[in-house]
C-alpha positions in Angstrom: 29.4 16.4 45.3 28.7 20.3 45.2 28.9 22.3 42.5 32.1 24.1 43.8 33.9 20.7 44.7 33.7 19.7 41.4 36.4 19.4 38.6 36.5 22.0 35.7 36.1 21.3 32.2 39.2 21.2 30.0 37.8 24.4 27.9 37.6 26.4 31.0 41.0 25.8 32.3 43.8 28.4 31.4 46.0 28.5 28.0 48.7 30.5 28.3 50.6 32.3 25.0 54.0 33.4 25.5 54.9 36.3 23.2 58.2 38.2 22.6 57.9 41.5 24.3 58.0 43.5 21.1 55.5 41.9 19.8 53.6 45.3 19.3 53.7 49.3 20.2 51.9 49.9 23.6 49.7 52.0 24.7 49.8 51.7 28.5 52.1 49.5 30.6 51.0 48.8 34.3 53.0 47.1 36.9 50.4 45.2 38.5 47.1 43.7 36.9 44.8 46.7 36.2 41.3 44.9 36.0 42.4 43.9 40.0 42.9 47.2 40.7 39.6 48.5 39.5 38.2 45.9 41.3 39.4 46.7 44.4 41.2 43.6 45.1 44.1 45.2 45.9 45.0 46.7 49.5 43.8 50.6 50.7 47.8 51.3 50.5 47.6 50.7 46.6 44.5 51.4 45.8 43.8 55.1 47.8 46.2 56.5 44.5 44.8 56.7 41.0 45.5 53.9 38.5 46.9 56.6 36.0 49.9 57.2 39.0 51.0 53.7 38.2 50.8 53.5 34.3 53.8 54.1 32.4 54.1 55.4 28.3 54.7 52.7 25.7 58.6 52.2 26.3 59.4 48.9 25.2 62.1 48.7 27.8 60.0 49.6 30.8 59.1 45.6 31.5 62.9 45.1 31.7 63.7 48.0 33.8 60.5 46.8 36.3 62.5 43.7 36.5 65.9 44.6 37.2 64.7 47.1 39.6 62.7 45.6 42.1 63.6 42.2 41.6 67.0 42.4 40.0 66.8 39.2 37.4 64.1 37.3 35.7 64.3 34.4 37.7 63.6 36.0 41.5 60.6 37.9 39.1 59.2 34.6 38.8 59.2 33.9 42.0 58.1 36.9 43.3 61.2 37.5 45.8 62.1 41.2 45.3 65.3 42.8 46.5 66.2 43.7 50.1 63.9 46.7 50.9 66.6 48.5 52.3 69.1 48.3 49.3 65.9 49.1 47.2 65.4 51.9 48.6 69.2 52.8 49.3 69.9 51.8 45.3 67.2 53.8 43.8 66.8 56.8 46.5 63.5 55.9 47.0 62.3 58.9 48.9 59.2 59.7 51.2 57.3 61.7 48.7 57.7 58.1 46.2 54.5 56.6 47.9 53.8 55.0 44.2 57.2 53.1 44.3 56.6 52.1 47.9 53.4 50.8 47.8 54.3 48.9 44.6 57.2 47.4 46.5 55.1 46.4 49.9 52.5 45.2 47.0 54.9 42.5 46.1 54.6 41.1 49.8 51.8 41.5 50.9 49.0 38.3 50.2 45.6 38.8 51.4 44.1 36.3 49.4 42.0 38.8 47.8 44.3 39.4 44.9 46.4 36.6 43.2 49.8 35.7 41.8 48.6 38.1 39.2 49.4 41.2 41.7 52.8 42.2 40.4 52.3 40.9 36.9 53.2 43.4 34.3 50.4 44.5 32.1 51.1 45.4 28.5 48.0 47.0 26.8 48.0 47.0 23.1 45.4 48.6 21.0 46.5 46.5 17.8 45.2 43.0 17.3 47.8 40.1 18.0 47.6 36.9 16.4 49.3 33.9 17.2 50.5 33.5 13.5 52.1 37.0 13.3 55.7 35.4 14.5 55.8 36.5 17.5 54.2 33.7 19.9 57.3 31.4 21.1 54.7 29.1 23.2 51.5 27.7 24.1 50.5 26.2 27.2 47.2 24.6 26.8 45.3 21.4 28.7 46.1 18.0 26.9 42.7 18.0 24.4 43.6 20.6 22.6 46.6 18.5 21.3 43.7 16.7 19.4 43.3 19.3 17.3 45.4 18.6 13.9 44.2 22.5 12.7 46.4 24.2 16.3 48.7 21.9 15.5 49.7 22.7 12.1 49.5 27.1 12.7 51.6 25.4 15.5 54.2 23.7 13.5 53.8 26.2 10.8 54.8 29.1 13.1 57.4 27.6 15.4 55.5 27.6 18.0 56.5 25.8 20.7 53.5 23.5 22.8 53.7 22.8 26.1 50.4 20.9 27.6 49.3 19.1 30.8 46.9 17.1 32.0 43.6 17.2 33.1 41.4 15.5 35.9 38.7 16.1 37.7 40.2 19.0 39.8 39.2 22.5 40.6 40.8 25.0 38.3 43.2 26.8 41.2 44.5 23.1 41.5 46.0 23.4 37.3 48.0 26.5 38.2 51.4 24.8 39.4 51.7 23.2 36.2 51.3 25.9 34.4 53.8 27.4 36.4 56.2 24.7 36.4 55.8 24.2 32.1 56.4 28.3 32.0 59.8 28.0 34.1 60.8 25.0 32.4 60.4 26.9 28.9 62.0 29.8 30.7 65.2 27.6 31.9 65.3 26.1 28.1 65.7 29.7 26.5 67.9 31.3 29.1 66.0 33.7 30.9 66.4 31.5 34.2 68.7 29.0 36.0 
């Protein structure tokens, strides 16, 4: 079997943490995944602006307003199905000199394949060190193994945190990403944030 055919091992599979959003000051907040952008994964429409065009100050409530904007809820955020373009753009008076806004919109659509699901993520930068004990982290989603460990378990338990996991096989590591995405929703549906 090739090298790329084959399956992933559990460490190198993705955990995810699911903070509240006031865990910390920011420093920057991005609508989109910034190490993409300087990558140049994203498309000439995004891209042929500066990064510093997008980035917005440390408002706490700038995630929320993100949201309600160009997607209107939570739940079609998750999904990535954004508003009509038209009442966008009729709601908010998006004008022609608002390239930013419009190219962040048409960002949400567009899928080349060269940038993922992260394209429209929004990226809060921090510069103060966030640990999973601190009260803050409501979840963990993590491969199976690590349910092994008695020591995550306990700052786990300890910190009502709760742990989501799912299982492993010997799969490539895009294959892991629906149940991630399906454990996230399913936390998402049991706390309110979606139907």
């Amino acid at each position: 079997m090739p090298d790329d055919m084959a399956g992933v091992k559990y460490w190198q599979l993705p955990t995810v943490f699911i903070f509240e959003s006031d865990v910390s000051s920011y420093k920057r907040i991005h609508p989109f995944d910034s190490g993409a952008f300087e990558s140049g994964l994203y498309p000439k429409f995004v891209d042929m602006m500066p990064r510093n065009e997008y980035e917005l100050s440390g408002n706490v409530d700038y995630p929320q307003k993100i949201v309600s904007s160009f997607f209107v809820n939570a739940e079609r955020y998750f999904k990535l199905k954004p508003r009509a373009k038209k009442d966008f753009e009729r709601r908010f008076e998006i004008g022609a000199t608002d390239e930013e806004i419009r190219a962040l919109y048409d960002l949400i659509e567009h899928y080349d394949g060269r940038a993922d699901d992260r394209r429209f993520a929004i990226e809060l930068q921090t510069e103060n060190e966030i640990s999973i004990s601190s009260g803050h982290c409501k979840a963990i989603i993590l491969p199976e193994e690590y349910l092994e460990s008695e020591e995550l378990m306990k700052v786990c338990e300890d910190n009502s945190i709760e742990v989501m996991s799912y299982p492993t096989y010997p799969l490539k590591q895009e294959m892991y990403y629906y149940a991630i995405y399906n454990a996230v929703f399913e936390l998402y549906k049991d706390w309110g944030y979606v139907k």
